[in-house]
N, C-alpha and C positions, 0 to 999 in steps of 0.2 A: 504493500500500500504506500509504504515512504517513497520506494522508485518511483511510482505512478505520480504524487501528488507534488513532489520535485520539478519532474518532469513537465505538467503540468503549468508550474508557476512561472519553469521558464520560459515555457512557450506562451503564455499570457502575459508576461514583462518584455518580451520582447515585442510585443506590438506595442507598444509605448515608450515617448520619448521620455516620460514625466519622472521614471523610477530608475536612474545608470546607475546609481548605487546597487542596490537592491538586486537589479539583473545581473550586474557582477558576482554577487556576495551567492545569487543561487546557483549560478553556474559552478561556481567553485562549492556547494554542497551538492552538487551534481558529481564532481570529481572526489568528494570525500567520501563518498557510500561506493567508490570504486576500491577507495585506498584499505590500505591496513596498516595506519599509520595512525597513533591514538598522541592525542595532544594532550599533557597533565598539568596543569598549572599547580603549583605551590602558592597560597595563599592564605593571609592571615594579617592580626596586626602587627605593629613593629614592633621588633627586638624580638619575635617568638621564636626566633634560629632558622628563619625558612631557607637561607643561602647555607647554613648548618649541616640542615637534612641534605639537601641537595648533593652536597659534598661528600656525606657518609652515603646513600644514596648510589652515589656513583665510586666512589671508595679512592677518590682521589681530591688535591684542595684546586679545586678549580676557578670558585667563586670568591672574590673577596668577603671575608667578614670581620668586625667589630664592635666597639662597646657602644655608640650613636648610630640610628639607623644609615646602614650602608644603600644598597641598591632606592636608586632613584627613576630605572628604566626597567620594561619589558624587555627580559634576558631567555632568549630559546637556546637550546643545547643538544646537538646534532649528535648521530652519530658519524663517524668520518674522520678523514684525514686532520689533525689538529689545525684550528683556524681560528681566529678573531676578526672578528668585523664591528662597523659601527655604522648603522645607517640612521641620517640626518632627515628630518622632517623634509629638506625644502631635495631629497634622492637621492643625495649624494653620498657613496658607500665606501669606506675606508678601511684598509687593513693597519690594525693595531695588534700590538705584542700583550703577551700576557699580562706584563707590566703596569701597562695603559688601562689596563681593566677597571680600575678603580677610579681613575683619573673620570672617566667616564658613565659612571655607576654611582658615585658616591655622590648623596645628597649634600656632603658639606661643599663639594665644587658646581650643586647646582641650586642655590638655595628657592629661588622662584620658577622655577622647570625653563627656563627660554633659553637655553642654550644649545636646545634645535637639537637634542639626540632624541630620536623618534624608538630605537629599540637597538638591542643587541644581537650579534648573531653567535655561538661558538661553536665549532665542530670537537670534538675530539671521541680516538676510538676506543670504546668502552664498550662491555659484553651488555651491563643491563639497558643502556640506551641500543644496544643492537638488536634487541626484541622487536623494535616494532616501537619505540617511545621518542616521544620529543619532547620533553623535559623546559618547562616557562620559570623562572622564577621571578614575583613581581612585586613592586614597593610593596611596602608596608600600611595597610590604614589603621587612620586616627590620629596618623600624627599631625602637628599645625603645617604639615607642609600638604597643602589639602590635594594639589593637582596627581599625589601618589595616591590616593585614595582614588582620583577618579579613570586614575590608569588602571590601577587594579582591578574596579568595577567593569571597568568597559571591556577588559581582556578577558572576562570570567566567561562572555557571549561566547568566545573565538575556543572554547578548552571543551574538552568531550569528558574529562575527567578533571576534580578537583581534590588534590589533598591538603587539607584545611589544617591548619598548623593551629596548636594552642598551648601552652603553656601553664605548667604549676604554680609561678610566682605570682599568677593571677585568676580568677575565676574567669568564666566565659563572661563579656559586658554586653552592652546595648549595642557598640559598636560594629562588636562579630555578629550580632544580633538579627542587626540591621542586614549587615552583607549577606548573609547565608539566607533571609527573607529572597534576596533581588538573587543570588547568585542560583539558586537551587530551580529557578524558570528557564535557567540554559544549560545548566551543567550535567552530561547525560552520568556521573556517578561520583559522588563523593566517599573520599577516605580521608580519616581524620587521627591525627597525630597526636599525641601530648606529651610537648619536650621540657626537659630539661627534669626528667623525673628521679637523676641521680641527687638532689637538693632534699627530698626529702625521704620518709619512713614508707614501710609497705603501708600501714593504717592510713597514713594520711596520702598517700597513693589511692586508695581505695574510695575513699570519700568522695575523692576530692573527682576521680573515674562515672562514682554512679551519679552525683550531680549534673557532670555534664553529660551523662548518657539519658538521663530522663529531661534534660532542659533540649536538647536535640531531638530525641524522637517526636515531642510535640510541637518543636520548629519546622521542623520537615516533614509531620504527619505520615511516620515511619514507625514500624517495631522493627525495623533493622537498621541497628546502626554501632558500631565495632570499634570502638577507641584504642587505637594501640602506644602502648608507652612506650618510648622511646629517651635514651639521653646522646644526642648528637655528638657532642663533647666526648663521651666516654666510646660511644658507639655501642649503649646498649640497647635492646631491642631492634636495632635497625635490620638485623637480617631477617628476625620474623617478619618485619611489616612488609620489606625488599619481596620476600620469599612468596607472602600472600598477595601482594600488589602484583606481582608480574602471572602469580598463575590465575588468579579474578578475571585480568582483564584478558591474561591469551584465550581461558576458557568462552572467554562472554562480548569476544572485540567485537563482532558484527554487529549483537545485540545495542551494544553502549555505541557506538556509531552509529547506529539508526535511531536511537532514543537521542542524541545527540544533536543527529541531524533534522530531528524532530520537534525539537525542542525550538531549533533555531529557525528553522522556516517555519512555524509556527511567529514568531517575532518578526522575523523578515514580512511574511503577510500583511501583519498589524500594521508596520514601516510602510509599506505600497500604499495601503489604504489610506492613513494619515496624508503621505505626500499628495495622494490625488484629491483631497478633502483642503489641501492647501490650496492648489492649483485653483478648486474649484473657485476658492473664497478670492486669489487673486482676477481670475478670469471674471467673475463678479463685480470690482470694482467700477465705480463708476468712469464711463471713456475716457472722461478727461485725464481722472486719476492714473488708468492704467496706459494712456497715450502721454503721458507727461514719463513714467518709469520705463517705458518702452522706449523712447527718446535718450534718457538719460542710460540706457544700457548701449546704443545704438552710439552714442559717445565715448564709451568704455570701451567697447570694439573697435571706434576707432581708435583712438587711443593707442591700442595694442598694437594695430596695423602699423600705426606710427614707430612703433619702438623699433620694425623692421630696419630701418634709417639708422637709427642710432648703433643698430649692432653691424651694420654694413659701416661704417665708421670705424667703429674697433674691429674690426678685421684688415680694414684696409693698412691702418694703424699698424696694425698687428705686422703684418705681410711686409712694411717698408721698414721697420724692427729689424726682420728677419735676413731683408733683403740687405741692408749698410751690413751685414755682419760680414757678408760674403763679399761686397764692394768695398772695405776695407781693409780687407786682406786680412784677417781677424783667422781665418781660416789655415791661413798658413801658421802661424803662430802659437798652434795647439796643436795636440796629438787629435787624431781624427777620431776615436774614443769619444773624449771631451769635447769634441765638438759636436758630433752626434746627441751626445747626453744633452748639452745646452739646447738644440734646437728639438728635442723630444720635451724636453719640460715646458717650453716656450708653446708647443703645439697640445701637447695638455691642457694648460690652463685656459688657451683659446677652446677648446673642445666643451671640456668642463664648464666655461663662462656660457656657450652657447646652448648647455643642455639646460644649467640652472636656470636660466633665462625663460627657456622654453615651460619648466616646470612653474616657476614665476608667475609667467602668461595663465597658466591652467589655475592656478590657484587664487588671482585677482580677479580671474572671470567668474569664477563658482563661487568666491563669497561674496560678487557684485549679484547676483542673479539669487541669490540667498537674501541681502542688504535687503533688495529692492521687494522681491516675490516672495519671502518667505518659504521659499523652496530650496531641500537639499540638492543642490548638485558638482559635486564634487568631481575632481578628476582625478583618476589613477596616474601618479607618480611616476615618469621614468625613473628608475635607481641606476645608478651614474656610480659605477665600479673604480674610485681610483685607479688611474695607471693602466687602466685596461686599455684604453682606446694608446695610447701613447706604443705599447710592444706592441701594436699591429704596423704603426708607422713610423717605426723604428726599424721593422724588415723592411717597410719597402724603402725605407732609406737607404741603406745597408746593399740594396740592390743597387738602388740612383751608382751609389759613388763606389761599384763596382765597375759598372757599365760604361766605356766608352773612354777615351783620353784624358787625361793629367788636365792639357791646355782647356778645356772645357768642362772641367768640372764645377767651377761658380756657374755659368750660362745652366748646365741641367739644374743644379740644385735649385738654384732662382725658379726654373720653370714648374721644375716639380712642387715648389711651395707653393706658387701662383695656382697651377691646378687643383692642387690640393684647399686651400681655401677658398677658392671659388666655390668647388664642390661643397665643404661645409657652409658657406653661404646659402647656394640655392637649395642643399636641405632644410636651413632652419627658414630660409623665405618660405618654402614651399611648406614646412609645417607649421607655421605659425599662421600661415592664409588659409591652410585649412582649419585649424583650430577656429578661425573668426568664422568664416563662411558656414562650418559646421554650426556653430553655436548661434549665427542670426537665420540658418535655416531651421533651427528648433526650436526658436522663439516663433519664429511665423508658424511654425505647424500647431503649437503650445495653443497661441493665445490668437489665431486665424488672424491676424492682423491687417496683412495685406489680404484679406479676402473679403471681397466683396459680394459673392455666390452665396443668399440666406441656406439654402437647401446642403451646401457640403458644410456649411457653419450645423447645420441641423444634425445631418450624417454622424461629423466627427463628434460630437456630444452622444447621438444614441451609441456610439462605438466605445463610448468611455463608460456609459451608463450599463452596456453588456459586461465590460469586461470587471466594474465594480462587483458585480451579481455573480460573477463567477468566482472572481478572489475571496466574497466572502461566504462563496459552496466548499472552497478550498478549506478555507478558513473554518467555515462547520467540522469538518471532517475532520481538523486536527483536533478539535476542541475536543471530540470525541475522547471518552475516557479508555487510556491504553492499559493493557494486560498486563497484571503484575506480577513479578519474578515467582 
């Protein structure tokens, strides 16, 4: 039934321009009820040892930890070749050392979250992440640092499983309370921790156990629910839980990924509905109203189109840089090495300037169109790999200043740069004309602006009024109460 009503939703989002979020987010639970790939976020408030577990967990010190909450980012953990990454809200994705981890995670170097690191990535190879697991570790809430509380929440949507970290030095509060209400409408299974249980006695172990086992089963409207104690630190308990965690979910992956993905296209539906409940209310305004934001959007587009100028400037710029380097005989005077190296960082940051730009564009047009319409539309991120684009054009360098005589090697080089950013030119002219052209072809489709035909005004309205009527048959059938283990 979950194939079918997936399926379903995406082919009902896809006749509409109104929902790109949405049709993204089911397509890709389209591809998770393929996968066998369970995503477990660690989750709790701060200081409960969630980067602790993580660490016993996988039986190596991977994560930074300490005595002030550390982790200030959404941190996933691969299995794989060992790797660090750090990718940047505005795509842009960097390779960092083990070292840097902290640098980048630690909330004392990011005290109000704008420091633009949107999430971690780490590879490294380990038997229990080789199961089948991808491993989240994420801030901490309730601390005053509130934007980690609302990373937490919002990441809890994205996990098929959650294991809920708490601790003896504290009872369960309003807090955890709070989160396990909101968390437990997307999370297709929770398992729940209680660290740091070397601090006290078996008695007060025990107490301390069945209070929060009977404060949980009626949060979660459960008689199942299984607290395992654990002390990170010492690395007690940690292999029973390791031992029951990995054979739970291998026994029950499909099950908890379809309750998962059930759980979330179920919310996804809700999102569709809202947005086109938005629309309507904008499409509603009065003409003047909505031909005066229709103008002022139609200004912002320009706008953008204009920024095209400004970056054909810095290239040009860029290009006459590049070019005196070679006309002042600058070439001779290095090892060809080091001259290489210099004009690969030089065509980097030109590359890099041009894709930030672009992601730039996508991101001042979806919260103008948000500003204006009260409508989510948001655009998917290119992620901008460091260094990546540079070793491609480093071989064909490599090539250039093999090819062809001594006495002519400035004349190809010059040529070959010349080529070379023109080509990144007329890619980002031609993607940035289509981002505008795209975006004022679906506002005229949105809000029939330019149309003056009362009967296709009429059509596209009964086409939105069907497709309502169906998201919420959709939307029935989830509500539907599901089978219990």
């Amino acid at each position: 039934m979950i194939h079918y009503l997936t399926d379903e939703v995406v082919s009902l989002l896809d006749q509409t321009p109104l929902c790109p979020q949405e049709t993204r987010e089911a397509k890709k639970l389209q591809e998770k009820l393929q996968s066998d790939t369970i995503i477990v976020s660690v989750v709790g408030q701060f200081k409960r040892g969630k980067s602790s577990i993580i660490n016993a967990l996988l039986e190596q010190d991977l994560l930074p930890v300490g005595i002030v909450p550390i982790t200030s980012a959404i941190t996933y953990i691969y299995p794989g070749d060992q790797r660090y990454q750090v990718r940047f809200e505005n795509g842009l994705v960097k390779e960092i050392t083990k070292d840097q981890l902290e640098e980048h995670l630690c909330v004392e170097h990011d005290q109000d979250g704008t420091r633009g690191v949107a999430s971690l990535h780490l590879q490294t190879p380990n038997p229990f992440l080789e199961q089948g697991f991808v491993l989240v570790d994420t801030p901490g809430v309730g601390s005053y640092h509130t934007h980690n509380t609302e990373t937490a929440y919002s990441f809890t949507e994205k996990s098929d499983g959650v294991i809920f970290t708490l601790s003896v030095d504290s009872p369960i509060n309003e807090i955890e309370m709070d989160f396990l209400r909101q968390a437990k409408a997307y999370a297709g299974k929770f398992y729940f921790v209680v660290n740091k249980v070397d601090t006290i006695n078996e008695h007060q172990l025990e107490e301390y156990l069945t209070y929060c086992e009977d404060l949980l089963k009626k949060l979660l409207e459960t008689d199942q629910v299984r607290i395992f104690p654990v002390s990170a630190l010492k690395g007690h308990g940690i292999q029973a839980f390791s031992s029951f965690l990995t054979q739970d979910i291998q026994s029950k992956k499909k099950e908890i990924i379809e309750h998962s993905v059930h759980r979330k296209l179920s919310e996804l539906v809700a999102s569709s509905l809202s947005q086109i409940t938005l629309y309507r209310k904008a499409f509603n305004l009065p003409i003047g109203i909505l031909g005066r934001r229709l103008k002022q959007m139609e200004q912002t587009i320009a706008a953008t189109r204009g920024k095209s100028e400004e970056v054909l400037n810095t290239f040009t710029q860029k290009e006459e840089e590049m070019t005196r380097f070679f006309d002042q005989g600058l070439w001779d005077s290095f090892s060809t090495e080091l001259c290489v190296s210099m004009i690969d960082e030089q065509w980097s940051q030109l590359f890099d300037s041009m894709q930030l730009t672009l992601n730039e564009m996508k991101k001042n047009l979806g919260d103008q169109v948000t500003q204006l319409f009260e409508m989510d539309y948001p655009y998917a991120l290119t992620l901008l790999e460091e260094g990546h684009t540079a070793k491609a054009f480093q071989k064909q360098l490599a090539c250039v200043l093999e090819e062809g005589s001594e006495e002519n090697k400035t004349q190809r080089l010059t040529d070959y740069l010349h080529c070379n950013i023109q080509g990144l030119w007329d890619y980002f002219h031609r993607e940035s004309t289509h981002l505008c052209d795209q975006l004022s072809s679906t506002l005229d489709e949105i809000f029939l602006y330019k149309e003056k035909n009362s009967i296709k005004i009429a059509y596209q309205m009964e086409s939105l009024y069907k497709l309502v009527r169906r998201l919420k048959r959709v939307q029935h059938l989830l509500n539907q109460p599901q089978e219990k283990e």
